[in-house]
N, C-alpha and C positions, 0 to 999 in steps of 0.2 A: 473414400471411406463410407463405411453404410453399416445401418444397425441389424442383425441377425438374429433371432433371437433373445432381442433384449443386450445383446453384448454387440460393441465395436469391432468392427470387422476389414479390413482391408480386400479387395476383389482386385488380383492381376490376372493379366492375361499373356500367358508366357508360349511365345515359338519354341518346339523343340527343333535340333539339326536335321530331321527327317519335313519341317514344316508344318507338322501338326499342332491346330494351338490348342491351350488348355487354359481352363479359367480354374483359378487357385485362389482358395479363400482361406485367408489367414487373422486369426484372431489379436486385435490391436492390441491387447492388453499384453500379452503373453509373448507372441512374435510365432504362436505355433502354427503349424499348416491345419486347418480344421476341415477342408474338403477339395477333392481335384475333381474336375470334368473335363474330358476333351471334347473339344469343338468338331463335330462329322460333318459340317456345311461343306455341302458338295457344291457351291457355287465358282467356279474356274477362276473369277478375278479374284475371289477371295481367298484362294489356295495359292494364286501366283503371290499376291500381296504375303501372302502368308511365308511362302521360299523367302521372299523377297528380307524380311523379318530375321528368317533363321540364318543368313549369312553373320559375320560377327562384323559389330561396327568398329570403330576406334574410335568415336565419341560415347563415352560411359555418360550415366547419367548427369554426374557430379559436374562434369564437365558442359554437360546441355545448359543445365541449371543456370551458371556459373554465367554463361556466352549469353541466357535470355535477357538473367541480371544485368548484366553490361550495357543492356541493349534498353532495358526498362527496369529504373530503380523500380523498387519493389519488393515484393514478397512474393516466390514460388507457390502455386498453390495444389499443381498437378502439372503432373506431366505422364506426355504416352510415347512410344516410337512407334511410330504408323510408317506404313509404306506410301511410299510416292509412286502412284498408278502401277503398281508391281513389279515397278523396277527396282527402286534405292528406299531406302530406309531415311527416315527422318524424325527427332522428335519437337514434340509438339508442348510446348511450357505455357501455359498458363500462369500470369504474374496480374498481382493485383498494386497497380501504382500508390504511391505516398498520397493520392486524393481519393481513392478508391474506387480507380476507374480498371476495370479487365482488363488484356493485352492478352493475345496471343503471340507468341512468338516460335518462331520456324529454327531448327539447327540442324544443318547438313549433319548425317550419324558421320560420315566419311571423314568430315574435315575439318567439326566441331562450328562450322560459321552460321550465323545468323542469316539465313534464307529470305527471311517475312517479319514482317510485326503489324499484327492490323488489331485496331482495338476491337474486343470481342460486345458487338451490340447485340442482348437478347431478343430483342422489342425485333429483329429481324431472322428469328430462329424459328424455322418450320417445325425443329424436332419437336417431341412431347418430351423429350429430356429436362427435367428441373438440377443435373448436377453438372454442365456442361461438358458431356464425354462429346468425344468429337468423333465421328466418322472415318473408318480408312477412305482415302482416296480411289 
């Protein structure tokens, strides 16, 4: 989430079936679409990762969620599905444990399983990112 204008905003970034992504900003309050852009990065991994994306998974999100939970009591706090090096789809949950320590956790999109869980240390984060979005592969 992120503030816009003064107003609450949500930012996805949705693969269409052709691979092309588009970043969709939709107002928290309301639940309305308030603006699209597509993505024209002509970078090759990031168009593969991106195909990689527009296949359909059979892990819906409810279900990532669900598999991190199991994995790390806690509380969901984001989550993404990114591509694994342009091949398979994966999403990525962010859970914040009952001490308030990060966790990242991995769920195959294929087959709903817990892949990874490494606790998420910022004090070892290159990015300039202060909201911890995480990087395609």
């Amino acid at each position: 989430m992120e503030v816009e204008n003064g107003k609450p905003v949500w930012k996805a970034d949705v693969t269409d079936s052709k691979g092309t992504e588009h970043e969709v900003t939709v107002n928290a309050t309301d639940g309305n679409v308030t603006a699209t852009k597509a993505d024209r990065d002509n970078d090759s991994d990031d168009r593969s990762g991106d195909a990689a994306l527009a296949k359909p998974t059979k892990t819906d999100l409810e279900v990532a969620v669900d598999a991190a939970l199991a994995e790390v009591e806690g509380t969901a706090t984001s989550a993404d599905l990114e591509s694994d090096h342009g091949r398979t789809a994966a999403w990525h949950v962010d859970v914040t444990d009952t001490k308030g320590t990060d966790h990242e956790v991995t769920v195959d999109a294929a087959n709903g399983k817990v892949t990874a869980a490494k606790t998420d240390d910022d004090r070892n984060d290159d990015s300039n990112s202060i909201s911890g979005d995480h990087d395609e592969d």
